[in-house]
C-alpha positions in Angstrom: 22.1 -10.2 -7.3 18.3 -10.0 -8.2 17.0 -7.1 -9.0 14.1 -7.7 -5.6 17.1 -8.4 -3.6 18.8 -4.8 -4.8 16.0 -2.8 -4.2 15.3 -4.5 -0.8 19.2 -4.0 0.2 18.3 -0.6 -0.7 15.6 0.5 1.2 15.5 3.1 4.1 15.1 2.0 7.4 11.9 3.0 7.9 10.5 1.1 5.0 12.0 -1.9 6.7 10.0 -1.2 9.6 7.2 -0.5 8.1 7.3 -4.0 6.7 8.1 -5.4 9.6 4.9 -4.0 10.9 2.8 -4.5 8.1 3.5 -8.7 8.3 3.0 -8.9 12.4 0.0 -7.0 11.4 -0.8 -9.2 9.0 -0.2 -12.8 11.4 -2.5 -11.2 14.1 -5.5 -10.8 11.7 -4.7 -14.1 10.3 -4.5 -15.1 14.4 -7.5 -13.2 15.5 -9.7 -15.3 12.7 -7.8 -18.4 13.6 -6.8 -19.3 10.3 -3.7 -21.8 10.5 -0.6 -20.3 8.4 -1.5 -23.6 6.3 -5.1 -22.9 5.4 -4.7 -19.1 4.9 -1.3 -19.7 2.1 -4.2 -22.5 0.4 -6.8 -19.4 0.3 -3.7 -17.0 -1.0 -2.6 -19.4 -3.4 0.7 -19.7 -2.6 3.0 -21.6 0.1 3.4 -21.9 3.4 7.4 -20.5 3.1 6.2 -17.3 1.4 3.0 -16.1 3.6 5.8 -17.2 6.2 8.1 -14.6 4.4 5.3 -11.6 4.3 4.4 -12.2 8.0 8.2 -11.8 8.7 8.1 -8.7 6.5 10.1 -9.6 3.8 10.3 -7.0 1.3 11.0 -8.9 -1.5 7.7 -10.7 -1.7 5.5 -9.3 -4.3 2.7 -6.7 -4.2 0.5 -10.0 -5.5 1.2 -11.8 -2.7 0.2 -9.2 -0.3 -3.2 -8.3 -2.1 -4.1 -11.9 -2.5 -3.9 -11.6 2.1 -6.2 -8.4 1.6 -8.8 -10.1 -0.3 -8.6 -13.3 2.2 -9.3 -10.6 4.5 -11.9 -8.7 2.9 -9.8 -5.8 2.4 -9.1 -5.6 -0.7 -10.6 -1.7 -0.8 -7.6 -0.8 1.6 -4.9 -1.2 -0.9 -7.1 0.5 -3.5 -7.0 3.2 -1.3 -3.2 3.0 -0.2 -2.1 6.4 -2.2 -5.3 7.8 -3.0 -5.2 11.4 -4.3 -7.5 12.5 -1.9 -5.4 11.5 1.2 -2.1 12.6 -0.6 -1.1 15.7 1.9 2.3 16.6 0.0 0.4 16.5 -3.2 -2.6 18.9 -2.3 0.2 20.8 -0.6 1.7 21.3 -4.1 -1.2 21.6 -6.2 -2.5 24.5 -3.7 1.1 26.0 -4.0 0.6 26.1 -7.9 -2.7 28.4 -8.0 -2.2 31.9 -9.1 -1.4 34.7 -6.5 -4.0 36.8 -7.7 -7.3 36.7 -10.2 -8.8 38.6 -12.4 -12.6 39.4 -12.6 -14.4 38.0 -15.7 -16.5 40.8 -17.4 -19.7 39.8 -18.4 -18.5 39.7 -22.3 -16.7 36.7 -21.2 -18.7 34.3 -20.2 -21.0 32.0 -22.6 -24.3 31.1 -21.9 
C-alpha cells in the first residue's frame, strides 16, 4: 500500500467531506466559467482522469494539483492564506493563554533612550 493511499485510508470523516466539498466546489467554478473538464486539465497541466479525481475529491491527489486549479482560477492568494497565523483561533487562543498573570512596572532606571 502507498504511502497516499495510507494516509487517505486514514483520514477522519470529516476530512473526507471536506474534500468532497472542496472538488464539487471546484467543478461548479470550473462550470460557472464554462471551461470543459478538457480545456481546464490543458491549463492545469495535467489529465483529464486526475482533475476528474480532484472534482470527485480524491484525497490522494496532490497539493500541486489543487494549486495549479487555484491559479487557473485566479486564486492562488486563497491557499496562501489557507492557515494563516492571523486567522489561526486555537493558536491566538494559546499564545494569549501563555502571557504572564501579572506585570511588573518598569522604573525609569530601566528603560534606554
Amino acid at each position: 500500500m502507498s504511502r497516499a493511499s495510507r494516509v487517505a485510508s486514514g483520514l477522519p470523516p470529516q476530512s473526507l467531506r471536506a474534500f468532497t466539498q472542496l472538488g464539487k466546489d471546484l467543478s461548479i467554478a470550473r462550470r460557472r466559467r464554462k471551461l470543459p473538464q478538457r480545456l481546464m486539465a490543458e491549463r492545469m497541466l495535467i489529465s483529464v482522469q486526475t482533475l476528474q479525481r480532484l472534482e470527485a475529491g480524491d484525497p490522494t491527489v496532490g497539493m500541486a494539483v489543487l494549486a495549479s486549479a487555484l491559479h487557473v482560477f485566479g486564486m492562488t492568494r486563497r491557499l496562501a492564506e489557507l492557515i494563516a497565523p492571523e486567522t489561526d483561533l486555537v493558536g491566538i487562543d494559546e499564545d494569549l493563554a501563555r502571557l504572564p498573570k501579572t506585570t511588573h512596572a518598569v522604573s525609569r532606571e530601566d528603560l534606554d533612550f
